[in-house]
N, C-alpha and C positions, 0 to 999 in steps of 0.2 A: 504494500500500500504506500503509494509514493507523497511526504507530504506536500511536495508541488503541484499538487494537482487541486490546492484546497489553497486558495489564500484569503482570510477573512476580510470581506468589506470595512472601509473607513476603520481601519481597526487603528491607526496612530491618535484620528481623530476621535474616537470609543473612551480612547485608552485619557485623553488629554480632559476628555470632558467629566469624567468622574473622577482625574486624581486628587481634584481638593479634597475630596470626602476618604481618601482612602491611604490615605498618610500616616495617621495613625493608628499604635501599633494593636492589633487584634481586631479593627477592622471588620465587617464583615463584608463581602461583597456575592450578589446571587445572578450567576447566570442562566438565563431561565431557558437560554435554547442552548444546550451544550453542542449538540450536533459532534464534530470531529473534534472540537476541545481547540480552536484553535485561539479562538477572544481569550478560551478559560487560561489556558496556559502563560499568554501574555500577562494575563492579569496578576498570572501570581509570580510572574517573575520581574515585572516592575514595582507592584506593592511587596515587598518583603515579609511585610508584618502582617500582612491581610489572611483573613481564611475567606475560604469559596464554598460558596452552595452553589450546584450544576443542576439544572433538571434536564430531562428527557424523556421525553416518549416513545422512543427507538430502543429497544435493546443492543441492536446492532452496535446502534453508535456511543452509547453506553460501555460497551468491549473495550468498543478501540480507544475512545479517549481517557477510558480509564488504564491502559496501556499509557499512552501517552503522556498521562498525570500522574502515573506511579512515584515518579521522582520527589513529587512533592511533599510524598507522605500525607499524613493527619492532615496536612491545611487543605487539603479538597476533599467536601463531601459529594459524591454523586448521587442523583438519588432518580430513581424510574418514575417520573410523574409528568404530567401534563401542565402547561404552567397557570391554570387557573388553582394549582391545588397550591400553589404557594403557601398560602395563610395555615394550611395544614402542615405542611412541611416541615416552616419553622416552629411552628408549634411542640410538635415531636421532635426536633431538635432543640427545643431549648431556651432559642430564638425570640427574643423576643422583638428587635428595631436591628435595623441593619442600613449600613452605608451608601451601599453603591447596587443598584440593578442594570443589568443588560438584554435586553431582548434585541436576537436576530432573526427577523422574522420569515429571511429565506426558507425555499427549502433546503433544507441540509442539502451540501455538494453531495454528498455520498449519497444520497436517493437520487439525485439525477443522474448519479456516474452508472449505478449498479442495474444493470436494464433489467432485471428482472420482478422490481417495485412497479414499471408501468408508471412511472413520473411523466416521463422524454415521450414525447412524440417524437423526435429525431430518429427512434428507434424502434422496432418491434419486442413487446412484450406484452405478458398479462396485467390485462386494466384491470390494476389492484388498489394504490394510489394511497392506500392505509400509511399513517405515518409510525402507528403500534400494528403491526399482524397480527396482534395476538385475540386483537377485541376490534369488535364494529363491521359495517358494510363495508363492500369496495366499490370501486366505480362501476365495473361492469355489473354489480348488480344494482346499481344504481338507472344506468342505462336501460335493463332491462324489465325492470321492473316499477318505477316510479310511473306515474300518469305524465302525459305529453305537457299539460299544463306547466307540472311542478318541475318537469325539465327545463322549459321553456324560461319560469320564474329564475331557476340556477345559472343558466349561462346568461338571462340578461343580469340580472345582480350582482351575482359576485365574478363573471367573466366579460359583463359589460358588453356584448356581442348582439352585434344590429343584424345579424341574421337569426336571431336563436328560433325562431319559425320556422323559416327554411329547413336548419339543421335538423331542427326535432324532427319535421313531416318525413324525412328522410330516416332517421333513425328507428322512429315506430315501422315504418317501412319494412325498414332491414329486419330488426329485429323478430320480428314475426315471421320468416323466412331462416332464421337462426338466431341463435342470441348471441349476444357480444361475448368476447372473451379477450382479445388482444386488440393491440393502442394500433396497430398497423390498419386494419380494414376500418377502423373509427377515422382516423387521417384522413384517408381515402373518400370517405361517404363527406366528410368536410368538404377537403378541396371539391367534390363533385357537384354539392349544393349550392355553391357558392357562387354569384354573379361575376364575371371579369374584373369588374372594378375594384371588388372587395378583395379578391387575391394578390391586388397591386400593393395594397400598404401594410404595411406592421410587420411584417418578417412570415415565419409560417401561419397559415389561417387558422390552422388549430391549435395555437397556443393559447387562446380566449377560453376556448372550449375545454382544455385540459388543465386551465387553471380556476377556473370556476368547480370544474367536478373534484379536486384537489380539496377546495375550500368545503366544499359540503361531505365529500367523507368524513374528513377529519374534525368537521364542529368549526372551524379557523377563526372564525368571526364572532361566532358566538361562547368561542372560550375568549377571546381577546377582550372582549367586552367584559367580560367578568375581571380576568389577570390584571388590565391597567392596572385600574383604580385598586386591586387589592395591592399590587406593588407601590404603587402610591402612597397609601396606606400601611405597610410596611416598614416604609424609609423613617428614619429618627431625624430630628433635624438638623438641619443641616447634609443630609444624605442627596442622594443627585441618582437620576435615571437617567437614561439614553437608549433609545429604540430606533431600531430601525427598521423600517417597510420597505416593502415591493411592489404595492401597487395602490392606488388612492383610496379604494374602501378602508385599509389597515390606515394609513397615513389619514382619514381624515377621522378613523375613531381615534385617534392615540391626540391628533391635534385637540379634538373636541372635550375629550379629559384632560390635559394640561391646560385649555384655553377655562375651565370652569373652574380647577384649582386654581388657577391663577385670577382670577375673576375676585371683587368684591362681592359679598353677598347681601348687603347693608342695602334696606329700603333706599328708594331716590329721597335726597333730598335732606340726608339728614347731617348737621353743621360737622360733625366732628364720628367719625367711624369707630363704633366700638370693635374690640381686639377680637370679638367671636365670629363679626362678619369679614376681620381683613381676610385678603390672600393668603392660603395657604403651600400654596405656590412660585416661584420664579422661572418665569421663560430662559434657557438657556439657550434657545436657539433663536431666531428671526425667521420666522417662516421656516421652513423645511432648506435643511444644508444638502447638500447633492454631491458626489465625489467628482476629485478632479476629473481633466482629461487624461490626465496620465493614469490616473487609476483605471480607468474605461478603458486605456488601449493593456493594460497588463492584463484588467480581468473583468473580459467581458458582463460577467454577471455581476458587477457592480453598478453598470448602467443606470437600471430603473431605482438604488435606492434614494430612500429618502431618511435623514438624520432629523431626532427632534430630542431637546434633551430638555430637563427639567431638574428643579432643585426644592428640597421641601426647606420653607421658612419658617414655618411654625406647625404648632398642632390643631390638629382639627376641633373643631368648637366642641363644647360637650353639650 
């Protein structure tokens, strides 16, 4: 397993925006996508003094980065969850406030690299698409089994796809003649459905499609929804997150909870803001950071993200 073949997004810039919080020593910092371990490892080799919480929903990737973070001993805990369960987490460790969060909201490189997850449409595999194997639906059975409507609802929403009519009438089609089982003949029924014009932009036509049915196996949205705000809620003051997305549904729930913690909550009009409605909040970012160019030409899959960070000022009102 080569580690060049993984190199983590705006990771200097990651690494830069949570070191105030994490300078001192014991520290706690949680990464909530460990994925290859590659944020995590940095993280603890520039905080010295810091311990790490890792989550993960991959066993797979659980293996290997706990390979790769052997070194560190005791200051990395790993643990097999999903990161809305955070608040449980630390619970059961101990935990009570913690410093610094990271979430990388890719998919792990390793499930796009390993074709036999059914991530890549660049490739043939089984449309599996699970980010745990061990629990839940997969895409193909999602495909073949959902009603044409609630398809239709998935790739416009979370894949954003101005054909998703087209696609479906095609796929109820297909699938009633056979059921789906690999990414190759779903590709294919795509490109086939598709108007001239639509296959002119955006790179392959079925990435809309294979990243939307990505989003609904896995929950995507509706655990993010939940994780923010508990990571949020997590940080002691003075503690700092940094998140990063891949496509505007993520980037504009993650804006919409930093933009309300940072928000007054103080009726209009009142002379002087008492301390339970100030901000509990600080923007660290200006709108959404984006990576250089030079990051874009080293690693393509840097392109679409997007950087938002945040600093907790004070405690939540009781």
């Amino acid at each position: 397993m080569s580690q060049s073949r993984h190199v983590p997004v705006m990771l200097q810039r990651c690494l830069d925006m949570l070191a105030p919080a994490l300078t001192e020593p014991g520290a706690v910092v949680v990464d909530c996508t460990l994925g290859l371990g590659g944020h995590s490892e940095a993280l603890l080799t520039q905080f010295s003094e810091a311990r790490l919480v890792a989550l993960d929903r991959d066993k797979e990737a659980l293996r290997l980065s706990g390979e790769r973070l052997a070194p560190f001993g005791d200051r990395a805990t790993l643990v097999h969850a999903v990161y809305d369960e955070l608040p449980d987490v630390l619970d059961r460790l101990g935990v009570p406030r913690v410093q610094g969060v990271l979430f990388d909201l890719g998919v792990s490189s390793m499930q796009l690299d390993e074709a036999d997850r059914g991530f890549a449409y660049a490739q043939d595999a089984p449309l599996d698409m699970r980010m745990d194997q061990t629990t839940g639906i997969s895409a193909a059975e999602v495909l073949n089994t959902y009603p044409p409507g609630e398809i239709v609802r998935i790739l416009r929403a979370y894949g954003e796809e101005k054909q998703a009519k087209r696609i479906v009438s095609a796929i109820v089609r297909e699938r009633e003649k056979e059921p789906f089982s690999n990414s190759a003949r779903l590709v294919e029924l795509i490109r086939d459905s598709l108007p001239q014009a639509a296959k002119r932009t955006g790179g392959n036509p079925a990435k809309r499609t294979f990243q939307a049915l990505r989003i609904e196996v896995n929950g995507e949205l509706s655990v993010l929804e939940r994780a923010i705000p508990a990571a949020v809620k997590a940080l002691a003051v003075g503690g700092r997150i940094a998140v990063l997305s891949y496509h505007s549904l993520e980037d504009r729930l993650v804006k919409q909870v930093f933009a309300a913690g940072a928000a007054t909550t103080a009726p209009p009009g009142l002379p002087v803001v008492p301390e339970r409605y100030q901000p509990r909040l600080k923007l660290l970012t200006r709108g959404a950071e984006l990576p250089t160019e030079e990051e874009i030409a080293e690693n393509r899959r840097a392109a679409p993200a997007r950087l938002r960070g945040a600093q907790r000022i004070r405690e939540d009102a009781e």
